[in-house]
N, C-alpha and C positions, 0 to 999 in steps of 0.2 A: 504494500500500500504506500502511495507515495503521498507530499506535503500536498502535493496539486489536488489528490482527490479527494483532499481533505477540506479544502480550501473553502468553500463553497458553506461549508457548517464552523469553520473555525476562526476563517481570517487569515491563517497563518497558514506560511511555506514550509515549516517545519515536522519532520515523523519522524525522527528517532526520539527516545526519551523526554516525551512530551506530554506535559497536560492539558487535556484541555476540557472543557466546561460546555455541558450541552443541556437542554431539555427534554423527556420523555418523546416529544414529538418527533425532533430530531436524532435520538437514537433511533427510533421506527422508521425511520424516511433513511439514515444511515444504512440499516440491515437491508433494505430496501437497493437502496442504489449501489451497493456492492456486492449484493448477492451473497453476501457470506453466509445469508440465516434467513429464518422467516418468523414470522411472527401473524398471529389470526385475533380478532377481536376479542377471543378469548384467552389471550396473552395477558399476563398479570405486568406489573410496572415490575416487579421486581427479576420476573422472569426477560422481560426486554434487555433490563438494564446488563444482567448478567451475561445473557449472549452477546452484547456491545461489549465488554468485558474484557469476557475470553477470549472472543474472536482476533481483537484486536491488543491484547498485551502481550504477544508474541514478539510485536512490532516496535516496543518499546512506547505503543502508546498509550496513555493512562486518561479513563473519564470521571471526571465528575458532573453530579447533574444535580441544575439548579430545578426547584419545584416555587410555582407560582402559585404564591401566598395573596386570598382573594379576602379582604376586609369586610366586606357584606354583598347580599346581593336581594335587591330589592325588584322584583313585579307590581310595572308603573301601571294602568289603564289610559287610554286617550285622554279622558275625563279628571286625570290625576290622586285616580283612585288608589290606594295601594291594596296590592292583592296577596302578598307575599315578602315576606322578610327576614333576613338571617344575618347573626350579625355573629363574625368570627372574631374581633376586635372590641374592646372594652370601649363603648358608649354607654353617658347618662341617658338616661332617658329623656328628656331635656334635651341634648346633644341629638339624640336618636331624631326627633321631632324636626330639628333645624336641617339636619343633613337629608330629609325625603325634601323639606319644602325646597331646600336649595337645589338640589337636582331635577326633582319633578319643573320646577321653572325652566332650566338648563337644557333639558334634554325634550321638554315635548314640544317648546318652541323652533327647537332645531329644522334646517331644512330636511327632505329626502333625498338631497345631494350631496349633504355634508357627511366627511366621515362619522367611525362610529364608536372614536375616542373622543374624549373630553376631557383637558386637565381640569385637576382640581383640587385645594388643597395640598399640593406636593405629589396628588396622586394622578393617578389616569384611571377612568370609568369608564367601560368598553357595554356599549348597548347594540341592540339588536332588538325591530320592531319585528310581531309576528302576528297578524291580523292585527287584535284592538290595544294588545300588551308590549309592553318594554319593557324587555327582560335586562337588566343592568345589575356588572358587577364593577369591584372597585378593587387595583392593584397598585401597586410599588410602580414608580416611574422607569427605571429598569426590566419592568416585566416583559412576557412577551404576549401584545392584544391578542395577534392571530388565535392564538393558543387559548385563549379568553374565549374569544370569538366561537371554538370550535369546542371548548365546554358547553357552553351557552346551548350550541344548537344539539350538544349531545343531549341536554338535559332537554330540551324542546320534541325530540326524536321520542326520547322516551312517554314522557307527557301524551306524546300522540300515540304510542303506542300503547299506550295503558288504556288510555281514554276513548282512543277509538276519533282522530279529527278534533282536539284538547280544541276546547271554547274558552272564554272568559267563565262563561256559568259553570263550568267543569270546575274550575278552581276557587269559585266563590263558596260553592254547595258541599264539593271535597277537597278544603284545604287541610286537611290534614294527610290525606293521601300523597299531595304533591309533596309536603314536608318529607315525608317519609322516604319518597322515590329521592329528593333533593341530598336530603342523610345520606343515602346509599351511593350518592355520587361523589360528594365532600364528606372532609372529614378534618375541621379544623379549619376551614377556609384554604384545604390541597386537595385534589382530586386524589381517590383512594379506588373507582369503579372505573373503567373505560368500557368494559361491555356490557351492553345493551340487554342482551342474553340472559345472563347473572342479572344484573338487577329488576331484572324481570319478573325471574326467578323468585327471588328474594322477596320481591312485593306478593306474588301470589301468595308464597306461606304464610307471610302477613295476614292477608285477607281471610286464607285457612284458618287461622287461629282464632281469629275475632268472629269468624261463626261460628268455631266450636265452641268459643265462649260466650257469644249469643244463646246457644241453643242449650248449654250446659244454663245458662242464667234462667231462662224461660222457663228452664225442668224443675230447677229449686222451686220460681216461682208458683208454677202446679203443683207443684208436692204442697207447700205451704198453705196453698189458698185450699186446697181437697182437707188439709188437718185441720183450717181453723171452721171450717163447714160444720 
């Protein structure tokens, strides 16, 4: 492997005894462009990182990988409604308040022309409209949007796939269901889930559970209402 075909994810001309610093994404698009490995939607972060790894400290070359630390993420409506909110970062509540009013200003007045960052405060807010919602998260100016950008619509992917065509009423009527799909993606304000599959998965059992304990609750209740007869 030479510095040149490295170039393109690092900057540098350099490959013998070298570090260098990449993202999840860019390890994936790495195995990717050189063929060394493969990796499927159902590749774990830890399993990626380790074939980028192997593959490559033969060569004297060394990864480390930066993970994009997301401060909250808030679901705006056209209307400036808020539909959803996580906050990964210590806000007052107080604080909490000023930060939706000052974005929600920010971001729904925006053209449909203008990108889909925003500084702010020291940071950069990377949105994405999807019919009536704005799905907006908030990162370290350092970070990288695309990758923002492409959690966002993984989380949006899943949304419709649960949901079946996710509406705004979908998330008004079961916001705790998006909570829960949202958990299974983040963790900490990092992505912890990239497949779609698994946290699918995952959500179903959820559901299993809560009508086996539906159905376990409604049996007490029969039994109790038949004894006090």
């Amino acid at each position: 492997m030479t510095g040149r075909s490295l170039h393109r994810f690092t900057g540098d001309e350099q490959s013998k005894s070298s570090s260098f610093t990449c993202s999840l994404q860019d390890a994936k698009l790495l195995l990717d462009s050189f063929n060394h490995g493969s990796w499927s939607e159902g590749s774990s972060e830890t399993t990626v990182k380790e074939k980028v790894k192997d593959k490559f400290r033969d060569d004297g070359v060394y990864f480390s990988f930066r993970i994009e630390h997301i401060h909250f993420v808030l679901l705006i409506s056209r209307q400036g409604k808020v539909r959803l909110t996580k906050w990964y970062s210590p806000y007052s509540q107080k604080e909490r308040s000023k930060v939706i009013r000052e974005l929600s200003g920010m971001i729904l007045t925006r053209g449909p022309k203008l990108s889909n960052f925003v500084e702010w405060r020291g940071f950069k807010v990377v949105y994405k409209r999807y019919a009536s919602l704005y799905f907006c998260m908030c990162i370290n100016q350092e970070d990288n949007e695309l990758e923002i950008l492409e959690i966002i619509h993984h989380f949006v992917e899943i949304l419709d796939r649960y949901f079946g065509s996710v509406c705004e009423l979908d998330l008004i009527f079961n916001f705790h269901k998006a909570y829960y799909i949202l958990d299974e993606i983040l963790i900490a304000g990092e992505l912890q889930e990239s497949s779609k599959k698994t946290v699918a998965r995952l959500v179903s059992a959820q559901d299993s559970l809560v009508e086996a304990a539906k159905e376990e609750a409604n049996s007490i209740s029969n039994i109790i209402a038949q004894a006090t007869k």
